[in-house]
C-alpha positions in Angstrom: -23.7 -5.6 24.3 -22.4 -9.4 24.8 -19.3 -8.5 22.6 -17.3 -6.2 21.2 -13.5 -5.5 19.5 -11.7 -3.2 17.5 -9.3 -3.7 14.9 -7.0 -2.2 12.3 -7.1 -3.5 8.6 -5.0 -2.5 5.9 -6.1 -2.3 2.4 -2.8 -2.3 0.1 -3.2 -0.7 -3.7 -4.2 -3.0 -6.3 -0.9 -4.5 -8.8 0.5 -2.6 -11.8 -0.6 -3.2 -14.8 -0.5 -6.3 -17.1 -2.1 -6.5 -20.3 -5.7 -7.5 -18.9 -6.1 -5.0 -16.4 -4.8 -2.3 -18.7 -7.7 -3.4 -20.9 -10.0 -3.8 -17.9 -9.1 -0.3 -16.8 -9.0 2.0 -20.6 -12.3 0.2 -21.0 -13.7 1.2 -17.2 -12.6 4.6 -16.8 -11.7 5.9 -20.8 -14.2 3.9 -22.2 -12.1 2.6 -25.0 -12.3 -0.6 -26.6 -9.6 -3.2 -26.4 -8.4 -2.2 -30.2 -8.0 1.2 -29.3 -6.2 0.8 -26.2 -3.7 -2.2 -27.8 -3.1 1.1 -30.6 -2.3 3.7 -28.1 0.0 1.4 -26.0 1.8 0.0 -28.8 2.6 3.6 -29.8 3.7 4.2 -26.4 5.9 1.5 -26.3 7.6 1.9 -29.6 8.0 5.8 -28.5 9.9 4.6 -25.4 7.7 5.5 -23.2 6.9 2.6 -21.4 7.5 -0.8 -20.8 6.5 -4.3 -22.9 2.8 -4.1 -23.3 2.3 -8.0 -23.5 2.7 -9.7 -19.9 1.0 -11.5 -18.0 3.0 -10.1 -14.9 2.4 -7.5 -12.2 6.1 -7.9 -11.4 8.1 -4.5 -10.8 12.0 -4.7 -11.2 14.2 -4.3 -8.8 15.7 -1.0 -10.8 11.9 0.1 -11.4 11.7 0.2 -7.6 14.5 2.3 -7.0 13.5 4.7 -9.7 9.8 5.3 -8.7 11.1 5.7 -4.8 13.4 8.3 -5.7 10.6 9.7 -7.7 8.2 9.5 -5.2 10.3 10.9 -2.7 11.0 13.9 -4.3 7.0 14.4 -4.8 6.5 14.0 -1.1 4.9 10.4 -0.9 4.9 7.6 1.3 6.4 4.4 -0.5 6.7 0.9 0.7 9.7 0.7 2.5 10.3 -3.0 0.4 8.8 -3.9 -2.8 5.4 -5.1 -2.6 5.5 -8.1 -5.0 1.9 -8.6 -7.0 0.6 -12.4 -6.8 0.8 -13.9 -10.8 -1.7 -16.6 -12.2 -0.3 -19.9 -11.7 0.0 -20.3 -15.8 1.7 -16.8 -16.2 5.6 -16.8 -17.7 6.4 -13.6 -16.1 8.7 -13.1 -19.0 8.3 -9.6 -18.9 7.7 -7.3 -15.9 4.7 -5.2 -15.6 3.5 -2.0 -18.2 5.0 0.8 -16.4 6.5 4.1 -17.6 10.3 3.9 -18.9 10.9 7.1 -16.6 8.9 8.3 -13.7 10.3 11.7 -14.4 8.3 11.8 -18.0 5.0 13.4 -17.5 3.4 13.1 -20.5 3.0 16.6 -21.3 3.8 15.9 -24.8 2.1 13.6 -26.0 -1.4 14.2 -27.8 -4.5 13.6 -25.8 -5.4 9.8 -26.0 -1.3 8.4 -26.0 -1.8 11.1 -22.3 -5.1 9.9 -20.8 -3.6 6.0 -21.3 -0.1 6.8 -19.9 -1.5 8.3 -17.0 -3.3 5.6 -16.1 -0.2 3.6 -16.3 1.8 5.7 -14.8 -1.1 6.3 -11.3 -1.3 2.7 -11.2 2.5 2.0 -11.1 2.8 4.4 -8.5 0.0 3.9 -6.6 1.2 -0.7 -5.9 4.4 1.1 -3.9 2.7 3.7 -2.0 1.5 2.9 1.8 -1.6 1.1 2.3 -5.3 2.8 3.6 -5.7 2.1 7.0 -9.2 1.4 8.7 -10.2 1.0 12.8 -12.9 -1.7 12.3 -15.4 -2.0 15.3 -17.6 -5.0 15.6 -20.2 -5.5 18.1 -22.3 -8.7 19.7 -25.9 -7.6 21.0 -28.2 -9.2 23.0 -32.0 -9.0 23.3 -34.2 -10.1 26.4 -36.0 -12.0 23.7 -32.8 -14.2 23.0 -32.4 -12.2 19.6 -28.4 -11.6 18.2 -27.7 -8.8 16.5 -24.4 -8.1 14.6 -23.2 -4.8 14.1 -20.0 -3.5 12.3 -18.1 -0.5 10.9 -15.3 1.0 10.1 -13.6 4.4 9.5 -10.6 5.4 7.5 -7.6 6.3 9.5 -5.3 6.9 6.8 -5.9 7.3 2.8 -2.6 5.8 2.1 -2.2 5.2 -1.2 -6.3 6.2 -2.5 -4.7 9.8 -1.8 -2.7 9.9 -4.1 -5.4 8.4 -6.8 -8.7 10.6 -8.2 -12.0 9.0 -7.0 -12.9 6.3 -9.6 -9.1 5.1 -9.9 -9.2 5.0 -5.7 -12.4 2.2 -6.0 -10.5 -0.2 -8.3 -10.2 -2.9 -5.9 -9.5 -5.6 -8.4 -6.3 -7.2 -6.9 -5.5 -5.1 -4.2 -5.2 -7.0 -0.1 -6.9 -6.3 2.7 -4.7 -7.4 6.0 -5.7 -7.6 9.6 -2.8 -5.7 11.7 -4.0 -5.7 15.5 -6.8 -6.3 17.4 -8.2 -5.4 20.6 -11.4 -7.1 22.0 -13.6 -6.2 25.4 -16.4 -7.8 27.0 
């Protein structure tokens, strides 16, 4: 071993929705089609249960925030202690904020399977850009042969689920716009 470090990454949930990735996501995990999903959303919307359904932004108000902490909060998880802001295209207007649920308190219960299974995913998502980020220890390692050969060697284990705990399995992998950041390292030779 000629080298070797350790450090922790963060991997922070991916944005709330915008009018894309809601498509992008109905399609990958309900398997509906762009015309069914604009349907069901415009239903929800006009119902009042959630927000503008064309935007180009992943923007959460300020009022949004305070509603989903207190929400979360009183279901036991760990939010962000300050908004985490989604990065916007360089052409969007951001005229609207993201599609999120008009009240975090609604759960859906009553409202017929497909106008459920979309909200949900709404809903998840929303919750899921606030919550804390999965943690990972990362370990790299430098090895030397007597034959001057280099081998590279890495891996890494999850610490903390953060926010995929809080998301089923194929809702956890969506790692469209979420960040990875590097918090500390620690090297030794």
């Amino acid at each position: 071993v000629i080298d070797s470090s350790q450090e922790t990454k963060l991997r922070y949930a991916p944005p709330p929705f915008e009018t894309s990735t809601m498509h992008q996501a109905a399609f990958k995990k309900l398997r509906w089609k762009s015309k069914k999903t604009d349907a069901i959303a415009q239903k929800l919307y006009q119902d009042g249960h959630i927000t503008y359904i064309r935007t180009d932004s992943t923007i959460l108000s300020d009022t949004a925030f305070i509603n989903l902490t207190k929400y979360a909060k009183e279901k036991g998880l760990r939010i962000l202690e300050v908004k985490k802001e989604g990065k916007n295209g360089k052409v969007a207007q951001e005229a609207h904020e993201c599609i999120r649920p008009s009240s975090f308190d609604f759960d859906g219960e009553t409202l017929d399977a497909d106008e459920k299974a979309l909200y949900q995913l709404i809903k998840r998502r929303c919750i899921a850009s606030q919550l804390e980020p999965v943690r990972y220890e990362v370990t790299k390692a430098v090895l030397a042969t007597d034959d001057d050969y280099i081998f590279k060697a890495s891996g890494s284990v999850v610490v903390d689920k953060g926010w995929q705990s809080f998301l089923d399995g194929d809702e956890a992998d969506d790692e469209d716009e979420s960040g990875e950041e590097k918090v500390s390292k620690t090297a030794s030779n």
